[in-house]
C-alpha positions in Angstrom: 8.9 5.5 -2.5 8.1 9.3 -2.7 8.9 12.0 -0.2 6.5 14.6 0.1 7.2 18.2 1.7 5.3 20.8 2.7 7.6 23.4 4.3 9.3 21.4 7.3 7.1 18.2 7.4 8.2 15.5 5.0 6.1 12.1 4.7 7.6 9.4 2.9 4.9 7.9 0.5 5.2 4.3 -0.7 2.4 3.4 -3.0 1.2 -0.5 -3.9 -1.0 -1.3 -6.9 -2.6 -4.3 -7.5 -3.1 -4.7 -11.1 -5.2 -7.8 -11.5 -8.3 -7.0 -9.9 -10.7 -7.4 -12.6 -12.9 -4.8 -13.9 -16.4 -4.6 -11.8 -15.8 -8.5 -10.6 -14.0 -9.4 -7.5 -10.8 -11.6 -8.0 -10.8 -15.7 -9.3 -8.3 -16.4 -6.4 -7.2 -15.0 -3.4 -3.4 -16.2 -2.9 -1.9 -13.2 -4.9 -4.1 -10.4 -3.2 -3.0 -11.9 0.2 0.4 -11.9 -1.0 0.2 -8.3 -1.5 -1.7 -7.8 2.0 1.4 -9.6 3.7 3.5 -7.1 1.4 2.7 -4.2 2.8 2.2 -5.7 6.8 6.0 -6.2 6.2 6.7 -2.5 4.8 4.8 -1.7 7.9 6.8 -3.3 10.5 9.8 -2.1 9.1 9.0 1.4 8.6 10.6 4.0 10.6 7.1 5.5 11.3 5.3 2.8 12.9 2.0 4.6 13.2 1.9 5.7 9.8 -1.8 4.9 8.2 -2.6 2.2 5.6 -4.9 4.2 2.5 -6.8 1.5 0.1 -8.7 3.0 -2.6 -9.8 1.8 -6.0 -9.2 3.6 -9.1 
């Protein structure tokens, strides 16, 4: 978790990386990316900011 402030406003950043998603390819299986999908849902619900956004980007 990372707080970022910019003069009053602080966000709270908490930043997931999924590590074995293979190079140009898409994954062999999917229980360990869904795993990490039901990861962050849970972060979500128990946030303090419940509207926050959900960013997903590759490298």
């Amino acid at each position: 978790l990372t707080a970022l402030q910019k003069g009053e406003e602080v966000r709270n950043l908490k930043h997931y990386w999924y590590t074995s998603w293979p190079d140009q390819k898409t994954p062999d299986q999917a229980p360990p990316l869904l795993q990490l999908v039901l990861e962050v849902e849970e972060a979500m619900q128990s946030a303090e900011e419940k509207n926050a956004p959900v960013i997903v980007h590759c490298r």
